[in-house]
C-alpha positions as MATLAB code, in Angstrom:
seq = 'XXXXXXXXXXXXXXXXXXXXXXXXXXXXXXXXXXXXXXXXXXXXXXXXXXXXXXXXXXXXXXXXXXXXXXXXXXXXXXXXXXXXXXXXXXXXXXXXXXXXXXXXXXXXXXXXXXXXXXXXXXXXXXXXXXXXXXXXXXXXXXXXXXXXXXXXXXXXXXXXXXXXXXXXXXXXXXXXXXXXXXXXXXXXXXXXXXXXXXXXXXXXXXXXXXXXXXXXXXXXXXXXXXXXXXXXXXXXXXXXXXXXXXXXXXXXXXXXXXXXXXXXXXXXXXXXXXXXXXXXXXXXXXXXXXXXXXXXXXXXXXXXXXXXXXXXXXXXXXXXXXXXXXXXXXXXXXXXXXXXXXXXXXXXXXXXXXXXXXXXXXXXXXXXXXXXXXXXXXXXXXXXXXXXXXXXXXXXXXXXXXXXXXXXXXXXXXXXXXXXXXXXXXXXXXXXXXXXXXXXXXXXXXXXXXXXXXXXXXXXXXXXXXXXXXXXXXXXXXXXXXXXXXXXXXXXXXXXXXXXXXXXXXX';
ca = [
       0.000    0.000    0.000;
       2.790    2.673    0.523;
       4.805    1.383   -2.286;
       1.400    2.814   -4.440;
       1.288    5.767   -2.344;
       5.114    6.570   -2.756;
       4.917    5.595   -6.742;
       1.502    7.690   -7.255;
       3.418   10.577   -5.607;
       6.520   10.482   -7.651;
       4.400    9.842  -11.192;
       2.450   13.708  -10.217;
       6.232   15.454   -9.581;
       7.374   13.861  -12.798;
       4.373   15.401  -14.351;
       4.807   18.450  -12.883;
       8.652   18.685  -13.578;
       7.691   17.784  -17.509;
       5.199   20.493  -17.782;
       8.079   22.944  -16.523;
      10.159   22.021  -18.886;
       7.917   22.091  -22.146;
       7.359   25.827  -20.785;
      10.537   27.037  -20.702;
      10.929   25.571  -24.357;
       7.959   27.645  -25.746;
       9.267   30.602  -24.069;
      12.423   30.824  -25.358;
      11.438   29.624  -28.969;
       8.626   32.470  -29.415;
      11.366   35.224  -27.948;
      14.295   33.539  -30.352;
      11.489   34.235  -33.883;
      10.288   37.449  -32.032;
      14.015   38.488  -32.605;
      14.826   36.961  -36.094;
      11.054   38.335  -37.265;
      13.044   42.098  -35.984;
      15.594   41.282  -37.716;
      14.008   40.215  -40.964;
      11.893   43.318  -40.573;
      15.215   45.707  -40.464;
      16.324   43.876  -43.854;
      13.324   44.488  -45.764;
      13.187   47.375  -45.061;
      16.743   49.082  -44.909;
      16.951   51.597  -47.948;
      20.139   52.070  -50.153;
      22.417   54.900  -49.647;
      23.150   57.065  -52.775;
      25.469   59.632  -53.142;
      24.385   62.433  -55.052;
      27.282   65.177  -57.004;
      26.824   67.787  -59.701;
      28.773   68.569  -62.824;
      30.519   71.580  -61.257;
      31.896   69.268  -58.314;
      32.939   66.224  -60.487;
      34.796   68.774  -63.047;
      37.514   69.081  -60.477;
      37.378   65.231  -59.730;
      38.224   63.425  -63.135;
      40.595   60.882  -64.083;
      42.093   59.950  -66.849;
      42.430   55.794  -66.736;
      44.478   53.406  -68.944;
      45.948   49.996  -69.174;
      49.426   50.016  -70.375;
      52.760   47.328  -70.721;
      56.496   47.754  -68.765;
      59.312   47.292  -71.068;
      63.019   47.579  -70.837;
      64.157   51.112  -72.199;
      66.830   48.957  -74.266;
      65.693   45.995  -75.560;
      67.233   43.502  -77.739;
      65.703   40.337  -79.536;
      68.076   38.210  -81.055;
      67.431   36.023  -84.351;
      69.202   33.135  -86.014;
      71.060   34.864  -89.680;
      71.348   31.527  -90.786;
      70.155   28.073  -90.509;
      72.015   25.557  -88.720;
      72.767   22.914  -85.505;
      73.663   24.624  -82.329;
      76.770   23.073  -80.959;
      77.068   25.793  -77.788;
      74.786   28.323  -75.799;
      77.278   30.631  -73.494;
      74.532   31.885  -70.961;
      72.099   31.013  -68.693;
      68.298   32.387  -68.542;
      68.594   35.466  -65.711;
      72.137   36.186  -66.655;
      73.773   39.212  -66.994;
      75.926   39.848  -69.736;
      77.610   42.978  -71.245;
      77.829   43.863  -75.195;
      79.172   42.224  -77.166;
      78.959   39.077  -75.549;
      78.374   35.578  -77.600;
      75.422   33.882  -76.360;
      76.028   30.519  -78.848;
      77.026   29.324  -81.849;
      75.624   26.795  -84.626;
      77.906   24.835  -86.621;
      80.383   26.590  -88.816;
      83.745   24.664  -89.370;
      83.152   25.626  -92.656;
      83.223   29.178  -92.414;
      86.045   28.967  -89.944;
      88.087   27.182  -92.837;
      87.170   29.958  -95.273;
      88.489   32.723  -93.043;
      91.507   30.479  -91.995;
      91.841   30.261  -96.363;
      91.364   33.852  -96.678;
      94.063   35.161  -94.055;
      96.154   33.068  -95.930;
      95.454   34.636  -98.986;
      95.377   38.120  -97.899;
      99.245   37.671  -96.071;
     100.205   36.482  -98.969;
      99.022   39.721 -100.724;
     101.041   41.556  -97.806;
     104.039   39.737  -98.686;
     103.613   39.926 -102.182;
     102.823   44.207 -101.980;
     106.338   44.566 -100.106;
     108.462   43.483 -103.349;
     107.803   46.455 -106.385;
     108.504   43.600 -109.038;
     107.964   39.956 -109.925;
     109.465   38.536 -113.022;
     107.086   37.151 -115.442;
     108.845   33.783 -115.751;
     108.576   33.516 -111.683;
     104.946   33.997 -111.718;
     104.227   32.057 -114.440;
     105.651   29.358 -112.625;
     103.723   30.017 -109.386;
     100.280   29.678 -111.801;
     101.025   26.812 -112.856;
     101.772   25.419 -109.764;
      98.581   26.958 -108.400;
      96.562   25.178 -111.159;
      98.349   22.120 -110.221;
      97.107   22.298 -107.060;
      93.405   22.517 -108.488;
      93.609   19.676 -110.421;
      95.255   17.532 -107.399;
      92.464   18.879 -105.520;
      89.765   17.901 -107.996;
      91.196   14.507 -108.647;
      91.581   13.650 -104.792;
      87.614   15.233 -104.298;
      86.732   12.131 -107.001;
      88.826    9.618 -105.402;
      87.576   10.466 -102.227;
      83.883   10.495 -102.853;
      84.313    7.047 -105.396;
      85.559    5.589 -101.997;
      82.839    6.769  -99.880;
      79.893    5.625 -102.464;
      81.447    2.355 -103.507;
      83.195    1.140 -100.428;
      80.704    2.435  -97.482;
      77.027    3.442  -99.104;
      76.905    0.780 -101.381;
      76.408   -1.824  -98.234;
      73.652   -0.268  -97.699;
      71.961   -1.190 -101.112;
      71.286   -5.090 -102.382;
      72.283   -4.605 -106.197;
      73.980   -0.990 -106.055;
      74.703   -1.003 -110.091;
      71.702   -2.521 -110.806;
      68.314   -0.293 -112.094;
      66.947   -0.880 -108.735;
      69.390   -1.016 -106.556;
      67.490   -2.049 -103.247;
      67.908    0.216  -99.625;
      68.521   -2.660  -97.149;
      67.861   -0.583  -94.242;
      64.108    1.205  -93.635;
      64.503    4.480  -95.432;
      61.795    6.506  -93.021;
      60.497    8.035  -96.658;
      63.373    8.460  -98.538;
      64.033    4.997 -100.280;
      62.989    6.286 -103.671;
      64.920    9.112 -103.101;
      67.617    6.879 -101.892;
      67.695    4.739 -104.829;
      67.147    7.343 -107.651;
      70.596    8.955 -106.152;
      72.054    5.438 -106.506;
      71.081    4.545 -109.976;
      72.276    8.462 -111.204;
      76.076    7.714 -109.648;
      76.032    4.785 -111.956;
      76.928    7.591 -114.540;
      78.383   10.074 -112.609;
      81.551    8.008 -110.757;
      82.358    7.096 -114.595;
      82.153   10.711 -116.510;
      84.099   12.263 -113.287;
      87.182    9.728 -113.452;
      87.367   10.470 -117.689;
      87.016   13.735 -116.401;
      89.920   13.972 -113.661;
      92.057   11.279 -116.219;
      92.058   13.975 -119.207;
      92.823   17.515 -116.907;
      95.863   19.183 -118.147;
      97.078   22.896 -117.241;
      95.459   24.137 -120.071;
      91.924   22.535 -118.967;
      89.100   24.832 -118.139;
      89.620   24.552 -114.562;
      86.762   26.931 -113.311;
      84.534   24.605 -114.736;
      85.968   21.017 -113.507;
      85.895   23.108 -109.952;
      82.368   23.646 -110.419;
      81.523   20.507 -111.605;
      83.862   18.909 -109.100;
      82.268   20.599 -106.102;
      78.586   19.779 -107.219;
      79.289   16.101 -106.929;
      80.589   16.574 -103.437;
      78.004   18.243 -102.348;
      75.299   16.135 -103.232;
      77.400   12.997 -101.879;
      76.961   14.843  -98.310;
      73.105   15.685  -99.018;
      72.867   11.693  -99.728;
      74.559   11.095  -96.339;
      73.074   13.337  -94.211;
      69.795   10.970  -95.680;
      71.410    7.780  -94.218;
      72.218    9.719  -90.861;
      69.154   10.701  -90.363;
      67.773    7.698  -91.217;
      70.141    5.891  -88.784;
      68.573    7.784  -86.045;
      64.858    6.875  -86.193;
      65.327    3.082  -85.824;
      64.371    2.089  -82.710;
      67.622   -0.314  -81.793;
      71.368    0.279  -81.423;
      72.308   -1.989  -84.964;
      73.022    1.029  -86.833;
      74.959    3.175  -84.032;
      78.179    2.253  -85.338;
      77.764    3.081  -88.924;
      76.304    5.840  -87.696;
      79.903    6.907  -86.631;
      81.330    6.202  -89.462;
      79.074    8.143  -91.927;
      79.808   11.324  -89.316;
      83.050   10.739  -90.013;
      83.067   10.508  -93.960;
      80.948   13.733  -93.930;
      83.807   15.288  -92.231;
      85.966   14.136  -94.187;
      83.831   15.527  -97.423;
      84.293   18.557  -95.891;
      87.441   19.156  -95.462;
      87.591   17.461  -99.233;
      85.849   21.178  -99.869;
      87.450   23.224  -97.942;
      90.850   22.019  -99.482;
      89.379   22.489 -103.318;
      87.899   25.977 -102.108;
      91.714   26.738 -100.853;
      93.184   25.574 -103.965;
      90.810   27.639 -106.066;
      91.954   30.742 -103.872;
      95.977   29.962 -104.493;
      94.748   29.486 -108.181;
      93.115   33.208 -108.029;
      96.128   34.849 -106.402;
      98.453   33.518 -108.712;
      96.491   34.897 -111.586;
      96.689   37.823 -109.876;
      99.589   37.550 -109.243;
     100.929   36.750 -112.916;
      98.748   39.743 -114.216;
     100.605   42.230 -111.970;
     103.903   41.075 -112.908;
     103.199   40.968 -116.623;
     102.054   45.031 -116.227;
     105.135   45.515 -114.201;
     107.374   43.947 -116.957;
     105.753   46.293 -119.914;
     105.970   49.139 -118.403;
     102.598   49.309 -115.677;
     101.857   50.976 -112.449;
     102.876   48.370 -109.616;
     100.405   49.950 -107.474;
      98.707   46.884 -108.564;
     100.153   45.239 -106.233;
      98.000   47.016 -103.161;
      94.994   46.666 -105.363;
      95.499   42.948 -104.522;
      95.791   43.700 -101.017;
      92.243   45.047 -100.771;
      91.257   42.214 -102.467;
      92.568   39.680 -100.159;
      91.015   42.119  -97.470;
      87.929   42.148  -99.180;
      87.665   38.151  -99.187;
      88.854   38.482  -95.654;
      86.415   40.681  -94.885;
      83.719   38.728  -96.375;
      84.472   35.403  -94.361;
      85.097   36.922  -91.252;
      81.246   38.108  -91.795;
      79.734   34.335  -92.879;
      81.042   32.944  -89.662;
      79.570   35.868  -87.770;
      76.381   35.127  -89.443;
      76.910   31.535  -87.284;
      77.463   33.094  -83.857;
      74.973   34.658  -81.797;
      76.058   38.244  -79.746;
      74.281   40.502  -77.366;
      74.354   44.005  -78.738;
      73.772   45.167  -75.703;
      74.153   44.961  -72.246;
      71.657   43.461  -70.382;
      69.654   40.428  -68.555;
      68.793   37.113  -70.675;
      65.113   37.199  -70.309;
      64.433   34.240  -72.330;
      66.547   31.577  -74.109;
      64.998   29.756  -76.820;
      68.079   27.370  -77.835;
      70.005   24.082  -76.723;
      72.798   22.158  -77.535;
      71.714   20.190  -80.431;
      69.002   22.547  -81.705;
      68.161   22.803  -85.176;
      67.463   26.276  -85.612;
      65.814   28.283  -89.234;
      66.826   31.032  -90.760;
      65.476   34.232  -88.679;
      64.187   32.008  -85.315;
      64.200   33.509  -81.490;
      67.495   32.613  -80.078;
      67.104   35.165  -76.825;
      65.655   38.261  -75.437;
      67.814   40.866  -73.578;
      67.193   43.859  -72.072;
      67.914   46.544  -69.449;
      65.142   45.299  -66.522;
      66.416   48.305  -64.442;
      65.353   50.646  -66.494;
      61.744   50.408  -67.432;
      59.456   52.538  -69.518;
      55.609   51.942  -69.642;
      53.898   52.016  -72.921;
      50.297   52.784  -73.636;
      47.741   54.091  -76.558;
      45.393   57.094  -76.060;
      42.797   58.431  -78.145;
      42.475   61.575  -79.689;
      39.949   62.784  -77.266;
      42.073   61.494  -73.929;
      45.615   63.246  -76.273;
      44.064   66.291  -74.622;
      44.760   65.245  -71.076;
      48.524   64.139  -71.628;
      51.806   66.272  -72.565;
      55.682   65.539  -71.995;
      56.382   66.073  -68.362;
      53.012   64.969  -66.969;
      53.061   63.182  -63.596;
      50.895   60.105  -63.867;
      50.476   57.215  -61.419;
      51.217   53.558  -61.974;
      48.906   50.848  -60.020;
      48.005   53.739  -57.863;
      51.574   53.334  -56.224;
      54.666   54.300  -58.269;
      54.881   58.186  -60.183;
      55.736   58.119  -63.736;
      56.630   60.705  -65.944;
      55.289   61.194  -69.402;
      58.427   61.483  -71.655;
      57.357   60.671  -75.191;
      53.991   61.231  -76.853;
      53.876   59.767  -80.751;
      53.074   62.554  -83.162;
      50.651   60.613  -85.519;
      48.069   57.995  -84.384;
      49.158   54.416  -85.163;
      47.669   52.547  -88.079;
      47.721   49.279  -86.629;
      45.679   50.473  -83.288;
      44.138   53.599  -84.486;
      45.547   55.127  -81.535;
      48.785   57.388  -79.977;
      51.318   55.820  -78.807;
      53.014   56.949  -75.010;
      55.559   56.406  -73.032;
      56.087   56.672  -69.497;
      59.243   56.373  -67.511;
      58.565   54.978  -64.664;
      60.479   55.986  -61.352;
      59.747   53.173  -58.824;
      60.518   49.237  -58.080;
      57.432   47.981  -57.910;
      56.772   47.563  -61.499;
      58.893   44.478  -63.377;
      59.268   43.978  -67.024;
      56.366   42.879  -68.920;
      53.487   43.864  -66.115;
      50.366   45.234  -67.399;
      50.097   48.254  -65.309;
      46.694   50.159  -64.863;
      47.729   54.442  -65.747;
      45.949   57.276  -63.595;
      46.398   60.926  -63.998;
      43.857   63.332  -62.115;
      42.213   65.886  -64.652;
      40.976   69.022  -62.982;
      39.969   70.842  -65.586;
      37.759   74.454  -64.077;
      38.841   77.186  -66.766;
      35.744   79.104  -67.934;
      35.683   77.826  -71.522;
      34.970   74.290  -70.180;
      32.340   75.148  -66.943;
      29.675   75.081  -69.358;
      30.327   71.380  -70.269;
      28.320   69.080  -68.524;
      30.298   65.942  -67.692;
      28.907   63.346  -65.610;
      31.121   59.871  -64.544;
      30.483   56.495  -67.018;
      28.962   54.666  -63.837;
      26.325   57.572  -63.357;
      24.802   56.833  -66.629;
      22.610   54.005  -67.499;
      23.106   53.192  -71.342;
      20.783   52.540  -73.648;
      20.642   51.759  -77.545;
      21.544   55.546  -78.655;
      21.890   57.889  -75.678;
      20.972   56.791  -71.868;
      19.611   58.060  -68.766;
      21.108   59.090  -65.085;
      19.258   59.056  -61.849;
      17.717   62.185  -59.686;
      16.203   61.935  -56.508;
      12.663   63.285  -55.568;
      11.193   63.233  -52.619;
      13.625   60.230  -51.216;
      13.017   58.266  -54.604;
      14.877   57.546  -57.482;
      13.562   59.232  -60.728;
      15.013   58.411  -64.113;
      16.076   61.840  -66.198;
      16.568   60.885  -69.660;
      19.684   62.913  -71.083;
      21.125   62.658  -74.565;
      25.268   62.221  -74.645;
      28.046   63.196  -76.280;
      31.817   62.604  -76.366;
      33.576   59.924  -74.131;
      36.440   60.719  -72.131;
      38.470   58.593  -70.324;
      35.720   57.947  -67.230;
      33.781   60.397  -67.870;
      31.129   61.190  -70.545;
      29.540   64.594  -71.906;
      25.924   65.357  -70.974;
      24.521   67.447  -74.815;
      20.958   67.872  -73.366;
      18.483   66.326  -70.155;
      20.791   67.969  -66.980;
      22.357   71.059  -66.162;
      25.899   71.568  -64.534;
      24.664   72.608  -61.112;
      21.524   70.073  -60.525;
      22.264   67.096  -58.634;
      22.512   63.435  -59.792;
      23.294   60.245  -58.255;
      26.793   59.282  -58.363;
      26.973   55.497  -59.235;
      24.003   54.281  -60.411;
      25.183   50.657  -60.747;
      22.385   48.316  -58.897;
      19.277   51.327  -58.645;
      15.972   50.837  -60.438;
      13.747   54.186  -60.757;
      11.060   54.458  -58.184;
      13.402   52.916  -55.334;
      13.352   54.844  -52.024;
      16.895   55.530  -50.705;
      18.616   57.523  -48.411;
      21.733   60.394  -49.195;
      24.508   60.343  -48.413;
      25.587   62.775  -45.642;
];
């Protein structure tokens, strides 16, 4: 009986104690939506602040704003004169380097020969200039030593390249004397090309050797030179074929003849080079022989320093091919970029690198004719709203390509690196009598339409739409032709307001 009494007791406290709780609850809920209804309330009905400004106050408030590009005052981009393999880059990208300085070289053993030849030639001239007189049988001898020497030359250039076809090319072909010869190795395109060259040599190797077999001294040399030097030549082009060739199969089996034809294009080369020589030696004794034959009968042996300006000339002349090969700064400055390895193949007139000056920096933008008004040499400007520039150069004709003026602006600061694109400000305040009667209103004050546009007014704490009819742009700013005078009010920015919206000013 008092265990019921003691349970019915506890049961009505837990009831009470539950009905507490569930109180407190409601409370607090309805005062937590009391305050986010309040809340809610103050959104809905907060108004937007405008800021309203006349013509007369923004006259003295313009800006002139433009986008422009940082360059090095001195600037030099260097191109490739001629086409080649790169066998050396000097430099390193972020270097600097002073004028004058070689950045790289392609391949030019060549050219290096030919100006080795012509220094040759030319002290020869110097030695030859410092004796008044040469006896005509002395010379005569000395020609026909010199042609001689070309027809040696011309019969070693066949023996050599008869060796090279015959005893290295030709194990590269099935039948080589046949009408189809047969490329044993995959010829990556060129096994038509490969075989046609084969099948003509079948007549070439024999025409040269009657050739080289019947040259006396009285031969037209000029012409077995010529003819001499063509066949060389295209012996090289065929195996600069089988090189290349060598290096698109996939395994090692042809890395060894791949040696070998490196080596027999060398040698081809220097097969040149030595006919080029002898064809040099041939010309000076010519020369030579002609000078002593006017000096004999009675001619002016100034003939003789003629010659040397020759030999200078030629001199001259190869010492500019192999420049042509070697890449120089022409100024001193940073590499900026490098667009060349070791082992590059570069074309005729490709980037090789950029140098310039990065410590001296000029900013260069384009105006048009209505913002040319604004600008004149010596101008202050500002640069990313942090660094003064200086307006030192203002084109005197508009540019065809942007229909624009071209400016530059030194700039005077740090902050700015070569190649940024920098935003340009320059503060007009512009108040002389012949231009208070312009209206001119800010670009975000007007709301554009097809032709003309409207700004905004406010009456009686609401936005009203005044329809105005517009003229000429200006940097930010655009001129009001009819709908508002310089001295009535307008809003400022009118960039998110709809007419008929209350707001509030400004204060």
């Amino acid at each position: 009986m008092r265990v019921f009494e003691f349970l019915k007791k506890w049961s009505h406290r837990t009831s009470i104690l539950w009905i507490t709780v569930v109180a407190l609850v409601v409370v607090v809920l309805g005062m937590f939506l009391s305050a986010e209804s309040e809340k809610v309330s103050l959104v809905t009905t907060q108004k937007p602040v405008v800021q309203l400004i006349t013509a007369q106050e923004f006259a003295g408030t313009q800006a002139l704003s433009l986008v422009g590009t940082a360059r090095a005052f001195s600037e030099a981009n260097i191109t490739s004169e001629r086409a080649g393999r790169v066998v050396f880059v000097n430099v390193t990208l972020g270097q600097r380097i002073s004028a004058g300085a070689v950045i790289g070289s392609t391949e030019n053993a060549a050219e290096r020969a030919t100006v080795l030849q012509a220094e040759g030639v030319y002290e020869a001239a110097l030695a030859a200039a410092s004796q008044t007189k040469f006896g005509v049988s002395e010379a005569e001898t000395r020609l026909a030593s010199a042609r001689e020497t070309v027809i040696t030359s011309v019969r070693s250039a066949y023996t050599t390249t008869n060796s090279v076809v015959v005893s290295n090319i030709d194990k590269f072909f099935a039948q080589p004397n046949s009408p189809l010869p047969g490329l044993r190795v995959g010829g990556r395109g060129y096994t038509m090309d490969l075989n046609n060259e084969r099948v003509a040599y079948q007549d070439i190797l024999p025409t040269w050797q009657a050739r080289v077999d019947s040259l006396t001294l009285s031969s037209d040399l000029s012409s077995e030179f010529v003819y001499a030097k063509e066949n060389v030549e295209r012996t090289i082009a065929m195996i600069d074929i089988f090189l290349y060739i060598f290096d698109q199969q996939s395994d090692d089996e042809y890395v060894a003849d791949e040696v070998t034809f490196t080596n027999l294009r060398t040698t081809l080369i220097g097969t040149l080079s030595s006919m080029e020589a002898a064809k040099s030696g041939l010309a000076t004794a010519n020369d030579a022989f002609a000078r002593a034959t006017a000096t004999a009968t009675g001619g002016d042996a100034s003939a003789a320093d003629a010659q040397v300006k020759q030999a200078l000339g030629a001199l001259r002349a190869a010492e500019a091919n192999l420049g042509k090969t070697i890449f120089r700064s022409p100024i001193s400055g940073t590499v900026n970029s490098l667009s060349v390895r070791p082992g590059d193949f570069v074309s005729l007139f490709a980037p090789v690198a950029t140098i310039a000056n990065n410590a001296a920096l000029e900013i260069v933008t384009y105006i048009s004719d209505n913002e040319r008004n604004f600008l004149t040499v010596g101008d202050t400007v500002m640069i990313n709203d942090g660094v003064e520039g200086r307006v030192t150069q203002i084109a005197p004709a508009v540019d065809s390509a942007t229909g624009k003026t071209e400016v530059r602006i030194a700039a005077e600061g740090t902050d700015v690196t070569n190649g940024d694109t920098v935003r340009i400000t320059k503060e007009v305040a512009d108040a002389s009598a012949d231009t208070l009667d312009i209206v001119t209103v800010p670009l975000s004050a007007v709301k554009f339409e097809i032709e003309n546009g409207f700004v905004f007014v406010v009456v009686d704490g609401k936005i009203e739409a005044r329809p105005i009819t517009l003229g000429v742009v200006r940097g930010g700013a655009v001129e009001i032709l009819e709908g508002l005078t310089a001295s009535e009010p307008f809003v400022k920015d009118a960039r998110g307001l709809q007419a008929g919206t209350g707001v509030e000013l400004m204060k």
